[in-house]
VORO-814190 format. One record per residue (C-alpha): x, y, z; residue in one letter. Coordinates in Angstrom, 1 decimal, padded with zeros to 4 digits. Layout:
BEGIN
      X      Y      Z type
      X      Y      Z    A
...
This chain:
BEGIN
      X      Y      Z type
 -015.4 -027.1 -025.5    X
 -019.5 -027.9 -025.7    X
 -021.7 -026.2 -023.0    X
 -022.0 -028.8 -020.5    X
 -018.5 -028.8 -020.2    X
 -017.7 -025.3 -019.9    X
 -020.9 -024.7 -017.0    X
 -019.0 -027.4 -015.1    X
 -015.3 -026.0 -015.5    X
 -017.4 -022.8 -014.6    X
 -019.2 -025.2 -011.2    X
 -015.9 -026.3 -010.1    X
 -013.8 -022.9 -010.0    X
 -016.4 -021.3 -008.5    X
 -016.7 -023.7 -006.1    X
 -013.1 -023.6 -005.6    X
 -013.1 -019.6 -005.3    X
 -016.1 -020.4 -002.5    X
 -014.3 -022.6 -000.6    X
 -010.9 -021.4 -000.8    X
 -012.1 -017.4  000.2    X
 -014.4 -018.7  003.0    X
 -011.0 -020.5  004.4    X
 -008.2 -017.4  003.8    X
 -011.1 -015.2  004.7    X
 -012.0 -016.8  008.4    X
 -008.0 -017.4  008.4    X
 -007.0 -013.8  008.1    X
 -010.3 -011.8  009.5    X
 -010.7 -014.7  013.2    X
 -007.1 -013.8  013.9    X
 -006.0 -017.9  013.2    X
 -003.2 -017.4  011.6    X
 -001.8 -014.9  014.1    X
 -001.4 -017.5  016.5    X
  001.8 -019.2  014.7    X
  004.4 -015.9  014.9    X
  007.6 -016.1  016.4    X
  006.2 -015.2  019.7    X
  002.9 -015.9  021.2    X
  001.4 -016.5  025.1    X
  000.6 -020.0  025.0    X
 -001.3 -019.4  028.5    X
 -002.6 -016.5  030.2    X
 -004.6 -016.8  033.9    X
 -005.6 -013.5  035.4    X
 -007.4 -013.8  039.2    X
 -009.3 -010.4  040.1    X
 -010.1 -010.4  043.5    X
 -012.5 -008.2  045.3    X
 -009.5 -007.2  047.6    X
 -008.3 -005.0  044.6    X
 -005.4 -008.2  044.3    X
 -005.0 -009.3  040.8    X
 -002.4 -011.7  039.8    X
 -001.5 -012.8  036.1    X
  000.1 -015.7  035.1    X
  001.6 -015.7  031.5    X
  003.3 -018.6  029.7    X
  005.4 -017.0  026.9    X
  006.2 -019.3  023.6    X
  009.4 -018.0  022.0    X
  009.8 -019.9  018.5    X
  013.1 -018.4  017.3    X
  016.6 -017.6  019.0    X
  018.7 -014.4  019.2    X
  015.1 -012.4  018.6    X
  013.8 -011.5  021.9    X
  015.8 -010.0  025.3    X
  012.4 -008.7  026.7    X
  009.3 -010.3  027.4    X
  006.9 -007.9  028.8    X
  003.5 -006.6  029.8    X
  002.4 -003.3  029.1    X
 -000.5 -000.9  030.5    X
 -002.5  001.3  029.1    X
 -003.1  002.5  033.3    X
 -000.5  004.2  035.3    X
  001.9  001.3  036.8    X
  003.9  002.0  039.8    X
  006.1 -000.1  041.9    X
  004.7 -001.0  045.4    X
  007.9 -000.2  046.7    X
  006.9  004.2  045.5    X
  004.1  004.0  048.5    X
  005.1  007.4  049.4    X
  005.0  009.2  046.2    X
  002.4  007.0  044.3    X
 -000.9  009.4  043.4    X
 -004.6  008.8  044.8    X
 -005.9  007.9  041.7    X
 -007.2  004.8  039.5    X
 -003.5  002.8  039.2    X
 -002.0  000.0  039.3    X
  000.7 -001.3  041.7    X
  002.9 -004.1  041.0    X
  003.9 -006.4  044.2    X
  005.9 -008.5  043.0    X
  006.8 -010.7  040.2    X
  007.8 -014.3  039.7    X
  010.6 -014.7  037.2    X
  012.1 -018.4  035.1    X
  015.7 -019.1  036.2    X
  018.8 -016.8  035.2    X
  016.0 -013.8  034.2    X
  015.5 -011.1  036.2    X
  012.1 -009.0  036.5    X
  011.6 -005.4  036.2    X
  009.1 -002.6  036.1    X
  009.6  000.8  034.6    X
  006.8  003.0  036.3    X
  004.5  005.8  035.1    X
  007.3  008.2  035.8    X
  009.6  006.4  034.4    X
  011.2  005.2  037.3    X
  013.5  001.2  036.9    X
  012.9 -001.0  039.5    X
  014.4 -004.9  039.3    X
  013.4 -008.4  040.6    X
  015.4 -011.1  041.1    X
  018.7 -009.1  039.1    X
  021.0 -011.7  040.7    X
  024.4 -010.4  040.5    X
  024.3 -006.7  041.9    X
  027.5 -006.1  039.3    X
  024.9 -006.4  036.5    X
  022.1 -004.1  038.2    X
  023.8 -000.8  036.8    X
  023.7 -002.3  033.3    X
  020.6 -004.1  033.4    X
  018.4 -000.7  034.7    X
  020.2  001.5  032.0    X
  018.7 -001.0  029.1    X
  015.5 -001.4  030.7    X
  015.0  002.5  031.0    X
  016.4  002.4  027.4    X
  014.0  000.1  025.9    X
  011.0  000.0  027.9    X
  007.6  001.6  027.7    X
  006.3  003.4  030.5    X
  003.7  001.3  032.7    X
  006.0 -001.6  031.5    X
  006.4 -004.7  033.6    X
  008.7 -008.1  032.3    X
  011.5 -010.2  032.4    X
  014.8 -009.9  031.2    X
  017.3 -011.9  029.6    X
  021.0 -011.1  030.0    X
  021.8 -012.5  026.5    X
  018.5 -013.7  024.1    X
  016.0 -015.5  025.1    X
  016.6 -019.5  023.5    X
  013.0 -021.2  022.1    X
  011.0 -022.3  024.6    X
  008.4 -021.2  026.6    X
  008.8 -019.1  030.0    X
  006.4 -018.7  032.9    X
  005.8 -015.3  034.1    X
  003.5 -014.3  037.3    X
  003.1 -010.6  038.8    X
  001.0 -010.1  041.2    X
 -000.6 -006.1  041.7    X
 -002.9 -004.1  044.0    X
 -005.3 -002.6  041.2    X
 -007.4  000.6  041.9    X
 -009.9  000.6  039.1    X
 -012.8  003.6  039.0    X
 -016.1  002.0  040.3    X
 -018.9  003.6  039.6    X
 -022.2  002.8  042.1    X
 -025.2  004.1  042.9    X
 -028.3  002.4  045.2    X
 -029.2 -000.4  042.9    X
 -025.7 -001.6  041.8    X
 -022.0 -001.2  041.5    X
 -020.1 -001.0  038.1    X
 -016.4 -002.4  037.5    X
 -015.2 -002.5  033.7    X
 -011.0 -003.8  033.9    X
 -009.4 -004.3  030.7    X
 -006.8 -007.0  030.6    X
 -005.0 -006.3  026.9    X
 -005.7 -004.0  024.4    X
 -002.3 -003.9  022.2    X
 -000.7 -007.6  022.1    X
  000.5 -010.4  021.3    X
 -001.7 -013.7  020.6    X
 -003.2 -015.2  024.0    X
 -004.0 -019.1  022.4    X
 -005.4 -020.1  025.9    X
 -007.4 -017.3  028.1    X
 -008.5 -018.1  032.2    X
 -010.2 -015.6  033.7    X
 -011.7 -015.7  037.4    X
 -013.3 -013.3  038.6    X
 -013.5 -013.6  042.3    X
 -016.3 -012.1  044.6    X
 -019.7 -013.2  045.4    X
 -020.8 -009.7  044.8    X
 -020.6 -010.2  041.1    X
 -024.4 -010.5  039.7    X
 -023.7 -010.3  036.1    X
 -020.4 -010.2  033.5    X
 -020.3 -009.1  030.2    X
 -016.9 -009.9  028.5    X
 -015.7 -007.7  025.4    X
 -015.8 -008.8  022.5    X
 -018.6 -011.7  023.1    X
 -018.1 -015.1  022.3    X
 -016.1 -016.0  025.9    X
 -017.2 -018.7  027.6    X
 -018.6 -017.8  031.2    X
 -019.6 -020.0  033.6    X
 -020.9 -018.6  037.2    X
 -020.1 -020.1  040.6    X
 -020.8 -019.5  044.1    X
 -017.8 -017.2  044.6    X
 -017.7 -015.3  041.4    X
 -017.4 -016.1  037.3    X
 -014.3 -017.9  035.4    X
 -014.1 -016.9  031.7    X
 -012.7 -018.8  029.2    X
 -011.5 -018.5  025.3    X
 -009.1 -017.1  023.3    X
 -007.2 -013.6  021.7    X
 -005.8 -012.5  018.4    X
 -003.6 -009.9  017.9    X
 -004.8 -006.7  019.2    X
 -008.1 -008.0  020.3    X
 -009.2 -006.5  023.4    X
 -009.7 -008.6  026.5    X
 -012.6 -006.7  028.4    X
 -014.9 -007.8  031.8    X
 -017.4 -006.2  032.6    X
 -019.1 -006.8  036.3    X
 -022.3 -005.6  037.8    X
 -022.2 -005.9  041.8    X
 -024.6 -005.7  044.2    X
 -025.6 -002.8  046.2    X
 -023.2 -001.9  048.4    X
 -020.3 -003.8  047.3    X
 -018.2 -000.6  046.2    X
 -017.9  000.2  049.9    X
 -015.3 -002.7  050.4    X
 -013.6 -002.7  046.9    X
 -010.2 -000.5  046.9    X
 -010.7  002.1  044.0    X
 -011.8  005.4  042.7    X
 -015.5  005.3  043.6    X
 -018.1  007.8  041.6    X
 -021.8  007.9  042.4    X
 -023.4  007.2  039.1    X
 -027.6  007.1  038.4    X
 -028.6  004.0  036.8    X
 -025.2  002.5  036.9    X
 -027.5 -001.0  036.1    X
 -029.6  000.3  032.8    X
 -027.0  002.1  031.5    X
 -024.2 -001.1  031.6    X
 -027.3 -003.2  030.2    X
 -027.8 -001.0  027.6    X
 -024.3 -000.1  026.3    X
 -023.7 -003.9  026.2    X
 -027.2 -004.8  024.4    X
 -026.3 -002.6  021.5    X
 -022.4 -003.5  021.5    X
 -023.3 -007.7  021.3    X
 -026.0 -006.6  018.8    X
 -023.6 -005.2  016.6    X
 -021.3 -008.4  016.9    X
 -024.8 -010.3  016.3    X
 -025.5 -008.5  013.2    X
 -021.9 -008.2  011.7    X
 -022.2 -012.4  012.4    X
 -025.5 -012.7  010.4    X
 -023.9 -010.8  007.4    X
 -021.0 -012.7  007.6    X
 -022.8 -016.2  007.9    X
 -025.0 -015.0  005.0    X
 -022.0 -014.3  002.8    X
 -020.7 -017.8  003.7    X
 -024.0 -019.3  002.4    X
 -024.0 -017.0 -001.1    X
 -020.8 -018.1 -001.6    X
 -021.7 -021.5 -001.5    X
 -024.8 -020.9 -003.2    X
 -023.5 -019.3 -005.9    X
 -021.8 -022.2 -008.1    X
 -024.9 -024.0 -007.9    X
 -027.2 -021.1 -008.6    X
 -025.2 -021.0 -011.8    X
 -026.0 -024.1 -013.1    X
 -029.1 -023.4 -012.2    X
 -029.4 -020.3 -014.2    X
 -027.6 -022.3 -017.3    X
 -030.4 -024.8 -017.6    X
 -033.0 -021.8 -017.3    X
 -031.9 -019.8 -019.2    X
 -028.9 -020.9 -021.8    X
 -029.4 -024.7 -022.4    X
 -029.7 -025.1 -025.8    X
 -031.5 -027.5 -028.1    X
 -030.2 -030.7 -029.4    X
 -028.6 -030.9 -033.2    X
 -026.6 -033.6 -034.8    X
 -023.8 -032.6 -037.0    X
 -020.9 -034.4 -038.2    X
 -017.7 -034.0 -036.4    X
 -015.7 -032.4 -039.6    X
 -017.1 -030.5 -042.3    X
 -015.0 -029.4 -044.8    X
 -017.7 -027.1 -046.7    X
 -018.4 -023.6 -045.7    X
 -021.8 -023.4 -043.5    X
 -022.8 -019.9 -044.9    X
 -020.5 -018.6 -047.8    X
 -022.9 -015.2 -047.1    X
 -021.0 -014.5 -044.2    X
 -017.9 -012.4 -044.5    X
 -014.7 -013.4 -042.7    X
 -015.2 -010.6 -039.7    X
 -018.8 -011.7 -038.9    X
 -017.7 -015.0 -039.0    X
 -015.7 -014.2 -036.8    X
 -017.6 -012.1 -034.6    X
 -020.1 -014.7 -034.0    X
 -018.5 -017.9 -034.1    X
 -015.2 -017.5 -033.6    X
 -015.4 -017.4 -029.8    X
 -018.5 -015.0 -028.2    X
 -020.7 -014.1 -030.0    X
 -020.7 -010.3 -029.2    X
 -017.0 -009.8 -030.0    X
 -014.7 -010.0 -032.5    X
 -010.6 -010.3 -031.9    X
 -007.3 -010.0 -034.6    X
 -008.6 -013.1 -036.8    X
 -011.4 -011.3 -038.0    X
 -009.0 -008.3 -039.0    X
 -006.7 -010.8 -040.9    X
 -009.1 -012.8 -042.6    X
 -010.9 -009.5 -043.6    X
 -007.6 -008.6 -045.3    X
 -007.5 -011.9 -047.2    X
 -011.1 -011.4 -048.2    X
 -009.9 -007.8 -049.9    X
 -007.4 -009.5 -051.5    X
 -009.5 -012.1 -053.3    X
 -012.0 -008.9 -054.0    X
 -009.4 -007.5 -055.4    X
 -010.0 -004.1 -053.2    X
 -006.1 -004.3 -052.2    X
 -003.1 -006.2 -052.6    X
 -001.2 -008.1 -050.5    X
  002.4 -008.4 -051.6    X
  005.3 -010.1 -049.1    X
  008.7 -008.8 -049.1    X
  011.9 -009.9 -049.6    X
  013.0 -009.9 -045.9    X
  009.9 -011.1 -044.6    X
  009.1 -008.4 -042.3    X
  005.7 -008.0 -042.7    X
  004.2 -007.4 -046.1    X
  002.8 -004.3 -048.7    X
 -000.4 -003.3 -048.8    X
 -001.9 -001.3 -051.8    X
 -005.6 -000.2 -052.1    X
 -006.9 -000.9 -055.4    X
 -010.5 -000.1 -055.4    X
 -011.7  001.4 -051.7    X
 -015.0  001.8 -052.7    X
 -017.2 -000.8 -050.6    X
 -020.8 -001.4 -048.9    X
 -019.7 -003.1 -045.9    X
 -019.4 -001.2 -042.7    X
 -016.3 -003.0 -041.5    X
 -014.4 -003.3 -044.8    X
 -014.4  000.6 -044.7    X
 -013.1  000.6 -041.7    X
 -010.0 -001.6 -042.5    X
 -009.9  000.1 -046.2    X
 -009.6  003.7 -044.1    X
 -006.7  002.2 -041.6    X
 -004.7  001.0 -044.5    X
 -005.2  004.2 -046.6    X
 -004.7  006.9 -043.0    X
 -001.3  004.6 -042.9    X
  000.0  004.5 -046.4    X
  003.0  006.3 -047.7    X
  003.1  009.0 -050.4    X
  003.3  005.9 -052.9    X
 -000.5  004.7 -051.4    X
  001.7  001.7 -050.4    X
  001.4  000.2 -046.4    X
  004.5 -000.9 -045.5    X
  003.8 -003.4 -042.4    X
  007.2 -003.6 -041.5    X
  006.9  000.0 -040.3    X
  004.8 -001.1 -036.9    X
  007.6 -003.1 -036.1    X
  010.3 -000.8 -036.4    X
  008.2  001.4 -034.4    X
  007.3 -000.7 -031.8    X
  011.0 -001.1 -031.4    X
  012.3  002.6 -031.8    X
  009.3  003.3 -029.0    X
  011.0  001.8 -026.8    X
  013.9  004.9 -026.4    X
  011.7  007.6 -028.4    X
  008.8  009.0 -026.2    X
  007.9  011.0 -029.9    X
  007.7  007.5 -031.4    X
  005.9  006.4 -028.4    X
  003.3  008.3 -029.0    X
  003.1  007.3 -032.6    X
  003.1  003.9 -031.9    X
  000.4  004.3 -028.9    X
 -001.8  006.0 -031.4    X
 -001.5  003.2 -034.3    X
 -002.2  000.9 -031.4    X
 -005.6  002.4 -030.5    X
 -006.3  002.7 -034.0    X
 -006.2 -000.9 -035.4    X
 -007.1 -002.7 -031.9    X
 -010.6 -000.4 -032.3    X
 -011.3 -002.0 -035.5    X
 -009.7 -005.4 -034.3    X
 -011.9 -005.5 -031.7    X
 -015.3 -003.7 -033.3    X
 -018.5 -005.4 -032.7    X
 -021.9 -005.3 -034.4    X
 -024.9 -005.9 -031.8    X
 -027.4 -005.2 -034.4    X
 -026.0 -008.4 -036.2    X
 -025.3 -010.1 -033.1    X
 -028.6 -010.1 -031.7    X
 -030.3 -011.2 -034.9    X
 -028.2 -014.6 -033.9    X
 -028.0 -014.7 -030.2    X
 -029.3 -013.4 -026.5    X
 -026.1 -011.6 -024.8    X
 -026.9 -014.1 -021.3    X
 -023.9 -011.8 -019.3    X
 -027.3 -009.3 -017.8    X
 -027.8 -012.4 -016.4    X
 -025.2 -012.3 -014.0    X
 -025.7 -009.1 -012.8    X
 -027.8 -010.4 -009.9    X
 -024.8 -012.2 -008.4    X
 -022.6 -009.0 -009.1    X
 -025.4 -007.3 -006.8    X
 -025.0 -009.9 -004.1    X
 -021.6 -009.1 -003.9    X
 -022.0 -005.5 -003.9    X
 -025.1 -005.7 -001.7    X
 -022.2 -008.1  001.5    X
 -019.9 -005.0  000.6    X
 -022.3 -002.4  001.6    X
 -024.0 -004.0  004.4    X
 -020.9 -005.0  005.7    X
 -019.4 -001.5  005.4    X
 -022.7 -000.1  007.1    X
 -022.6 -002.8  010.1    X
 -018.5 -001.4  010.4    X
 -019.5  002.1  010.7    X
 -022.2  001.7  012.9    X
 -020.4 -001.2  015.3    X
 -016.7 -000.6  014.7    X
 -016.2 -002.9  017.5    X
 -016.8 -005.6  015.4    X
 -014.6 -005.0  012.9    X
 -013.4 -009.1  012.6    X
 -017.1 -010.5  011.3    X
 -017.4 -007.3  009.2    X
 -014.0 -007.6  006.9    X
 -015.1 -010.9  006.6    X
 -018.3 -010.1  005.0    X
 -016.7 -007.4  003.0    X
 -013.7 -010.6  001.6    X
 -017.0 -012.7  000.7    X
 -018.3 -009.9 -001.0    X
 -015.3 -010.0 -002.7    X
 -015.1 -013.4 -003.4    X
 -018.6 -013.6 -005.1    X
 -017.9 -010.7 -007.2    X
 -015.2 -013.1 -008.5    X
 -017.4 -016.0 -009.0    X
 -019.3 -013.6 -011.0    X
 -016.7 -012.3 -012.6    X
 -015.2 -015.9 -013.5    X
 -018.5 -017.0 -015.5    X
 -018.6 -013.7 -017.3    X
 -015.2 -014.8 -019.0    X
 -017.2 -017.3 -020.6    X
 -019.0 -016.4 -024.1    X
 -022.2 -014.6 -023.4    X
 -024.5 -017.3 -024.9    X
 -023.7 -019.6 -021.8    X
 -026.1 -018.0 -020.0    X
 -027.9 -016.2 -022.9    X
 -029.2 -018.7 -026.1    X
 -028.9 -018.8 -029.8    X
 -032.0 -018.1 -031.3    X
 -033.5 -020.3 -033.9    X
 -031.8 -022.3 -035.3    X
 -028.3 -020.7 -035.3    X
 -027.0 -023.0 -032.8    X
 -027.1 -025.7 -035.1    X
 -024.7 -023.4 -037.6    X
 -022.6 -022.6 -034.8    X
 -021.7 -026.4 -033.9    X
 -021.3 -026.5 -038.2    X
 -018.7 -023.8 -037.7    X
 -016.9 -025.4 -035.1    X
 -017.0 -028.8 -036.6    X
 -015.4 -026.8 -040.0    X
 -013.0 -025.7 -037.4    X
 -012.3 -028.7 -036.4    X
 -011.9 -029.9 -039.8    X
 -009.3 -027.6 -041.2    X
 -006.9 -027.9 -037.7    X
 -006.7 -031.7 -038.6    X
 -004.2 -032.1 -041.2    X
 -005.2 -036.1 -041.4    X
 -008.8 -034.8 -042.6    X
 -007.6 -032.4 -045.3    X
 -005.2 -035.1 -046.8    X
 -008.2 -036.7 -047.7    X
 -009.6 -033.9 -050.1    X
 -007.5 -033.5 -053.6    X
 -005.3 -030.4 -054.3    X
 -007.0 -029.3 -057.6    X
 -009.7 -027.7 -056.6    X
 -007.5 -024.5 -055.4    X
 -011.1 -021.9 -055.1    X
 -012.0 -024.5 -052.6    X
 -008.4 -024.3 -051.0    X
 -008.6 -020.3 -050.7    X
 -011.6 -020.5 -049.3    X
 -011.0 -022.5 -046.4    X
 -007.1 -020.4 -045.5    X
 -009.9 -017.1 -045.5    X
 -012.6 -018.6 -043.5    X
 -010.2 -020.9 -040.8    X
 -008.2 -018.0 -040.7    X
 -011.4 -016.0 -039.1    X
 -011.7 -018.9 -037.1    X
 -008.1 -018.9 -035.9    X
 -007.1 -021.8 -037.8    X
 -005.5 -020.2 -040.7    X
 -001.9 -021.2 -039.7    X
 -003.0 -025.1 -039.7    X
 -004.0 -024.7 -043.3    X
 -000.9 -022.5 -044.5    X
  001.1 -025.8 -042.9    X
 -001.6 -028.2 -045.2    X
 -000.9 -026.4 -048.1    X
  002.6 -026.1 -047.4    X
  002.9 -029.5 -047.0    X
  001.2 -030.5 -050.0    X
  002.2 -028.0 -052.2    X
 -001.1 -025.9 -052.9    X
 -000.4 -022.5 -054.3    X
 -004.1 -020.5 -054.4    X
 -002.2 -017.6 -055.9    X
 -003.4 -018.9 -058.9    X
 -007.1 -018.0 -058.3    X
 -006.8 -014.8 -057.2    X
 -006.2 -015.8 -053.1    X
 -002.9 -014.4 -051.3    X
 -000.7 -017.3 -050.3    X
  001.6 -016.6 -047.6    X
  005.0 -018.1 -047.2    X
  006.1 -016.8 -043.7    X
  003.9 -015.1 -040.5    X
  003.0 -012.2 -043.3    X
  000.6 -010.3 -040.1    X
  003.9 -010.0 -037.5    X
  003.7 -006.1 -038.1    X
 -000.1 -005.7 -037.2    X
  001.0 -007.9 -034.3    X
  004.1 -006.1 -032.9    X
  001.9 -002.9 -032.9    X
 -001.4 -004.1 -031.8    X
  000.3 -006.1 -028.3    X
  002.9 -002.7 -027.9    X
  003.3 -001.7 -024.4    X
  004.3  002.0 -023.8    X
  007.7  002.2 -021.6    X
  006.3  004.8 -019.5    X
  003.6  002.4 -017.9    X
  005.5  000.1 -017.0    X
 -005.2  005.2  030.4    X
 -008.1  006.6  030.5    X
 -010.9  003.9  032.1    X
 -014.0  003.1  034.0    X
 -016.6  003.6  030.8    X
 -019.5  002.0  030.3    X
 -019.4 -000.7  027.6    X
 -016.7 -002.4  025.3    X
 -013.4 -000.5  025.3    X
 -014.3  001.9  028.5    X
 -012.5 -000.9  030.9    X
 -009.5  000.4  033.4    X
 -006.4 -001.5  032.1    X
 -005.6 -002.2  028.7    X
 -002.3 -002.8  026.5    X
 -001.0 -006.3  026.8    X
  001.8 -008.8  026.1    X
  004.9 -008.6  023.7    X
  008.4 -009.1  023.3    X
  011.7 -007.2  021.9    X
């Protein structure tokens, strides 16, 4: 494929990578997708009054049947039944009053202490049975509603109604109440709020990003929860109002600055942890275009007209391996074709020869003259001769019986892990010396975009140790760090002049190359050329077979009967390089209730909804 085309295969899955990762990011980091489990509060309305009365409403959405016998709220306070007045501690607690229960469900508590009480059991013959499971299965500071059998699909309204005794701290300027409503739950879709008392000056709700709106007689919050996000409010009072609020009072100093201050840094670490995360959004978009951008900059090469098919050779100077190496497919790196053609070349040279076998499993290989000036060629020459029986003969069948035998032999494992490293170094040798005398490796290039990556990694990582609170906008900065990388990471599989150049004029022999390429795969286009010129024919199975063509001319001369045996060339009648294959691709066997803090997560409460 020509450059244009492969910068805009390389625009398009990029952008895809963008837009996809920004969309599974947002999905799995925002909590989204938590929302469509089995079960889910579809509603939840909590009323706080200043009368220490708070009542919760919960709508629960149960999606499958014979799942769920329990649907429950849990605290992370002590819970005790209003109906313990005697033995119930003078501390920060909560008291359930009461609870409102769907039809043919029955409500329960199971207290601090452990203690069952029930709501609306129905038939006392069931009470025995019923208290036994609930003390079974419940947590402590559990309150819910029971089903005798399972709860069908559908959704259930739940209400309990408490006497809360949260700490307060006060002091001459202000009074301080921090309630968490759910720490450890299921998904609320639909939060309501309302704060009720005309004391309330100010509200901070944990995490931000509630919507708050203030009235005469106190503050109704709205929004949303995920899974295990905290629901957290916050109040400043005025002066005085901790007198008339039922709770565990504490004189505090500068109960105002220090509320203001612990919040300031708490919504400026969701602030910052949002910038990152906006910032990654914007790379990520940025980043297909910015690589188009970088193409035309720096890899656009100049214009040359060549024909589509050449039949001759562009640079008969060039061996088969650097051939390969540069033109083949990047220009910095050479693959198995180069090794093949190589052996060809040797055989023409005379320097070995290539003889098949009568079983056609692989072929012999004898060196005949392994004396040589080119760096590569001794490379192949030392393989074959490292490899060679006592008669100085390569039998290539040998890889694939050991490939095979590896496969039960860890000793012939290691033999055949060995030969593997062996020919896939010379397989896959490189010359950047020659390579840069033809081209500018363009893959530095890219590093900048690797270092936008890394750089949303990092910052993200710092902005999660220093505001762990905001853990949601900082993964997602840290999966668009991620996703970038792989835009990077996608353009570097292209060849490395993309985004590098050829110098001089070697472009213009590269598009010969390919259009030789292109010559020899179309069997229509050698039908036109004669069959008697056989050097010619030898030439082109050595030189397409660097290419990775040579298997389109074997079927040419196959089909029209050219045998370039007769100048010296090998002429192969089967897949004569199975046994470099079988070893080079072999794959070892052996791999195969605490509360009343200052800030977000120092609220009296805590824990939340869930089923079982």
């Amino acid at each position: 494929m020509d450059e244009k085309f492969q910068v805009a295969v390389i625009f398009i899955a990029a952008l895809f990578i963008g837009i996809a990762g920004i969309f599974v990011s947002g999905f799995l980091f925002s909590g989204e997708g938590s929302f469509d489990g089995s079960l889910v509060v579809d509603s939840y309305e909590v009323v706080w009054h200043d009368n220490g009365t708070l009542t919760e409403k919960y709508v629960y959405d149960v999606k499958e049947s014979g799942e769920y016998r329990m649907l429950y709220r849990v605290w992370a306070a002590p819970l005790y039944s209003s109906s313990q007045a005697g033995s119930i501690p003078d501390s920060s607690r909560i008291e359930l009053v009461g609870v409102k229960t769907p039809d043919n469900t029955a409500g329960y508590i199971k207290s601090k202490n452990g203690d069952v009480y029930l709501f609306n059991a129905g038939d006392s013959g069931q009470e025995s049975d019923l208290t036994s499971f609930v003390s079974e299965k419940a947590y402590p500071n559990e309150a819910g509603i029971l089903d005798a059998g399972y709860f069908s699909p559908g959704k259930y309204t739940v209400g309990f109604t408490y006497k809360i005794y949260p700490p307060i701290e006060y002091d001459d300027e202000a009074s301080h109440i921090n309630i968490m409503f759910a720490s450890d739950h299921i998904p609320y879709k639909n939060v309501k709020i309302t704060l009720d008392s005309p004391e309330i000056t100010k509200v901070f709700m944990h995490p931000p990003g509630y919507q708050i709106s203030y009235e005469d007689g106190g503050a109704v919050i709205t929004g949303s929860s995920p899974e295990d996000e905290i629901i957290e409010a916050e109040m400043l009072l005025k002066p005085g109002a901790a007198e008339n609020i039922p709770g565990q009072k504490e004189y505090v100093e500068g109960v105002s600055e220090k509320t203001v201050s612990e919040n300031g840094s708490y919504e400026a670490g969701f602030s910052v942890a949002g910038i990152v995360a906006d910032a990654g959004k914007i790379i990520v978009l940025l980043v297909p275009f910015l690589l188009v951008v970088l193409y035309y900059v720096s890899g656009r090469e100049k214009q040359y007209t060549v024909p589509k098919y050449l039949s001759t050779i562009p640079d008969k100077k060039l061996t088969p391996w650097q051939v390969n190496l540069l033109f083949k497919g990047d220009a910095f790196e050479s693959d198995e074709n180069g090794f093949y053609a190589t052996l060809l070349d040797l055989h023409k040279k005379k320097k070995i020869k290539l003889t098949e076998k009568k079983d056609e499993k692989g072929v012999l290989i004898e060196i005949l003259d392994g004396e040589t000036d080119d760096s590569y060629e001794r490379k192949v020459l030392g393989f074959i001769s490292a490899n060679s029986g006592k008669n100085g003969v390569l039998d290539t069948g040998y890889f694939e019986e050991i490939s095979r035998s590896a496969m039960k032999s860890s000793a012939d494992e290691k033999i055949a892990s060995a030969l593997k490293e062996s020919l896939n170094s010379i397989m896959s040798s490189s010359d950047e010396t020659l390579s840069s005398r033809y081209a500018v490796d363009g893959r530095g290039n890219l590093i900048l975009f690797y270092a936008a990556g890394g750089l949303l990694i990092i910052a993200s990582m710092i902005c999660l140790f220093v505001y762990p609170d905001a853990s949601s906008p900082e993964f997602l900065g840290v999966s668009l760090g991620v996703v970038v990388i792989i835009q990077a990471l996608v353009a570097t599989l292209f060849p490395s002049t993309l985004f590098g150049h050829w110098k001089d004029d070697y472009y213009k022999e590269k598009l010969e190359w390919e259009s030789f390429k292109r010559f020899v795969s179309d069997l229509s286009q050698i039908k036109k050329y004669g069959t008697e010129d056989l050097n010619m024919w030898g030439e082109w199975l050595v030189y397409a077979t660097a290419l990775g063509a040579g298997d389109k001319v074997e079927a040419a001369m196959k089909e029209l009967k050219v045998d370039v045996s007769e100048t010296g060339y090998f002429y192969p009648h089967y897949i004569w390089f199975i046994g470099f294959h079988s070893i080079s691709t072999f794959t070892p066997p052996s791999q195969g209730a605490s509360g009343g803090g200052f800030g977000a997560g120092g609220g009296f409460g805590g824990g939340g909804a869930g089923g079982r």
